[in-house]
N, C-alpha and C positions, 0 to 999 in steps of 0.2 A: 504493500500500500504506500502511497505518495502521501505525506503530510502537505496539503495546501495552505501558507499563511491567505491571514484578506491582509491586503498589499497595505489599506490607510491604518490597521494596527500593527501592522509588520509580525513580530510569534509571537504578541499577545491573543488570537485568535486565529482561528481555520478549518478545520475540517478534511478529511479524507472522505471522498466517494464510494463507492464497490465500482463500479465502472463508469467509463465513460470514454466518448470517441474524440480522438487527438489529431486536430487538423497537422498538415504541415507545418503551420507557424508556431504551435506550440503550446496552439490555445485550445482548451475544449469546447464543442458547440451542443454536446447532450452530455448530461450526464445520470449513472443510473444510480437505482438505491434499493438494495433487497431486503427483505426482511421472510425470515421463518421463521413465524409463530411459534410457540411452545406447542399451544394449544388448535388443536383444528379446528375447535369449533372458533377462535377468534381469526383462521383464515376463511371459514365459512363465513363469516358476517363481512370478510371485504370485499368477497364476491359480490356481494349485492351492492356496492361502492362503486358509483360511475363516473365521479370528475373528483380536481385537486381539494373541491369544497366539502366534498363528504372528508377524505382523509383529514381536513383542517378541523374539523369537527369529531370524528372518531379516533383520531391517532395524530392528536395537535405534535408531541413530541418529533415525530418523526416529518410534518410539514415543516415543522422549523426547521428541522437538520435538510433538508432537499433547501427550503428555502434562502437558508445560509449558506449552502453549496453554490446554490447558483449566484448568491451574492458574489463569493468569492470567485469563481470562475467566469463568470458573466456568461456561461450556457446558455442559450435559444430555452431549452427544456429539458427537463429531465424524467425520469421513468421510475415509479414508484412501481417496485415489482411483489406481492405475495406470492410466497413460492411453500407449497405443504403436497410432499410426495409421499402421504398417510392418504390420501382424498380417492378414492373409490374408481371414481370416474376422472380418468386422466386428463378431458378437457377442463377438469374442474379444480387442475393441479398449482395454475398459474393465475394470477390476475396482476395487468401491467393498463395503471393507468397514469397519462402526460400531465406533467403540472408542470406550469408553467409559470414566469417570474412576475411575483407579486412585489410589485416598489413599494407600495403601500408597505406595506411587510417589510420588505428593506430597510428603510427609512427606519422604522419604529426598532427595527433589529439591530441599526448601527449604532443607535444612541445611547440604547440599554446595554451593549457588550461597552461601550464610550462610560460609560456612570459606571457598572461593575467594574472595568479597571481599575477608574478613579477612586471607587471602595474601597477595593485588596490593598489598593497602595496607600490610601488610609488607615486600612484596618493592619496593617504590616508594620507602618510606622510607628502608630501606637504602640504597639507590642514590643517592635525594639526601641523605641526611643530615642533612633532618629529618623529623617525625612528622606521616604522613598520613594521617589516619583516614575522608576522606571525599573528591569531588569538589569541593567548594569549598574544602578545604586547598589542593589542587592547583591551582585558581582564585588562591590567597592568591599561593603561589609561584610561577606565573608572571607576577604580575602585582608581583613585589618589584623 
């Protein structure tokens, strides 16, 4: 797996995909995301699951993480895949539906990962008792 930073916080934030398709330049324009269930009967209820707004509503965790992916990649789309090879009837093994990027989403997603930074490096300094505003202050301090 590729660790992807998102480029405006550099390795305070990023995500890794399951897959995705890697133009020439270097960029990706899909990317995938799979998920197996524990449970079959919770891959049976995403069958019934027909766009990005059901998953945002049944499986909010995993919309954020595609939606964060695509943040970071700037992908066209990505493919939220349920995959349960327990399922009876083979046609009923896979369910792959497109979600596609929500800015709305983004926005609201760059600002809260933007504030939880400015927290940990809040809530860091306190604790040691001096001011760290970055991973290389932390670098400075453990290496005092």
């Amino acid at each position: 797996p590729i660790f992807l930073e998102y480029e405006p916080l550099g390795e305070e934030s990023g995500g890794t995909p399951d897959g995705g398709n890697i133009l020439e330049n270097g960029t990706m324009n899909r990317i995938v995301e799979v998920k197996c269930p524990r449970s079959s009967i919770e891959h049976f209820r995403r069958l019934k699951w027909e766009n990005q707004w059901d998953i945002k509503e049944g499986y909010f965790s995993c919309y954020s993480q595609i939606q964060n992916l695509l943040m970071i990649t700037g992908a066209d789309a990505a493919d939220f895949v349920s995959y349960d090879d327990r399922q009876i009837i083979k046609s009923k093994r896979i369910k792959i539906i497109e979600v596609l990027p929500d800015k709305k989403f983004h926005d609201n997603l760059d600002l809260r990962l933007r504030l939880a930074i400015k927290d940990k490096y809040k809530i860091l300094s306190e604790h040691i008792g001096e001011t760290i505003t970055c991973k290389a202050d932390i670098m400075k301090f453990k290496n005092q």
